[in-house]
C-alpha positions as CSV (number, residue, x, y, z in Angstrom):
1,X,16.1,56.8,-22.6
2,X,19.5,58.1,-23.3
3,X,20.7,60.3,-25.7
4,X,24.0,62.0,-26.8
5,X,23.6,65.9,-27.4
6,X,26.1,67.9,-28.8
7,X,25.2,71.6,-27.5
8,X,25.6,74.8,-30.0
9,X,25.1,77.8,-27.2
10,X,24.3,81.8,-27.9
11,X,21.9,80.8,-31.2
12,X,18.6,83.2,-31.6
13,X,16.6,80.5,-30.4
14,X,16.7,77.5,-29.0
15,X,15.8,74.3,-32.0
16,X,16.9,71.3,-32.8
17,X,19.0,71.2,-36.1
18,X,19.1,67.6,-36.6
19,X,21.0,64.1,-35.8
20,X,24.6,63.1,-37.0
21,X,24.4,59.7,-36.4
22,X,23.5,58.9,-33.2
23,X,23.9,62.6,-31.9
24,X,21.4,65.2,-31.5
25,X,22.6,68.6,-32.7
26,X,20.5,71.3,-30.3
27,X,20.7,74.9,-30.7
28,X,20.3,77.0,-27.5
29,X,19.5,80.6,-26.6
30,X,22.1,80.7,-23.6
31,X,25.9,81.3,-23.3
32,X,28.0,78.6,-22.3
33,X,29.1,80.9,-18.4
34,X,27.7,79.6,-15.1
35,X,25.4,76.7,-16.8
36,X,23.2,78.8,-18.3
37,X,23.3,76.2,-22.1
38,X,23.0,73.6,-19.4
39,X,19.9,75.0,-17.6
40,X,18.3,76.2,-21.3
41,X,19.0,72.9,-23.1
42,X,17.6,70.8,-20.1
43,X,14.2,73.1,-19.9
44,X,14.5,73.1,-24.0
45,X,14.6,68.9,-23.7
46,X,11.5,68.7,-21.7
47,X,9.5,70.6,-23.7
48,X,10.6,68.7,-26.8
49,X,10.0,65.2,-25.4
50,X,6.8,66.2,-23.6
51,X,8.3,65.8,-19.9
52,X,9.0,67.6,-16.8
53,X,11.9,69.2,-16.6
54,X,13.0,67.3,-13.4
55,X,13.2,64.0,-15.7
56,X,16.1,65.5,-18.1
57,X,19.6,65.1,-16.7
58,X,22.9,65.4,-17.5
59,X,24.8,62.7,-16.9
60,X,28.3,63.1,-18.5
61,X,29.7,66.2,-20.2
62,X,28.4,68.9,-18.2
63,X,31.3,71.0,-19.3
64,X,31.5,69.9,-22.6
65,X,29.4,70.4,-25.7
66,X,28.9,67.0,-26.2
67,X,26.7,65.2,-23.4
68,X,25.0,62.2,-22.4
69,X,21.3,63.1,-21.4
70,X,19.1,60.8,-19.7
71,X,15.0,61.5,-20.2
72,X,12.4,59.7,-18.3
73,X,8.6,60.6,-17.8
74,X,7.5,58.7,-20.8
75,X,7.2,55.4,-21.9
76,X,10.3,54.4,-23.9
77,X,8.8,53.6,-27.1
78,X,7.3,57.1,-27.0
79,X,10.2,58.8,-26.9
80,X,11.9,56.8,-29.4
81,X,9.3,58.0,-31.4
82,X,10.2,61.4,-31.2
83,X,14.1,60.6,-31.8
84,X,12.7,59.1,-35.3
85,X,11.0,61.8,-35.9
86,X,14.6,64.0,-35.9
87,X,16.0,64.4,-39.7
């Protein structure tokens, strides 16, 4: 599945705030130097959606604070179910 994240870095903790549309809003406990929002909101992903971390990549935006991430490790319908689940 892929999703479009738009990445808030150097918050308390990392969460999930909620969609706009089509894009998740994520929260992340890293500052934006040297990857360290990438490496948290990847890790932070794989939790959420039940997955190793290995099947969360980036795969546009890796600079940016919008991004297009692709998770596998799950069927599809699963993890649509946990997009849903997003307010």
């Amino acid at each position: 599945m892929i999703i479009r994240v738009r990445v808030i870095p150097n918050a308390a903790h990392s969460e999930v705030m909620g969609r706009v549309g089509s894009i998740v809003r994520v929260r992340v406990a890293a500052e934006a130097v040297d990857g360290e929002a990438n490496d948290e909101l990847m890790e932070f992903l794989a939790e959420f959606f039940g997955v190793k971390e290995k099947y969360v990549s980036i795969l546009r935006g890796e600079k940016g604070k919008e991004k297009t991430i692709q998770i596998e490790g799950r069927p599809d319908h699963e993890l649509e179910e946990i997009m849903d689940a997003i307010p």
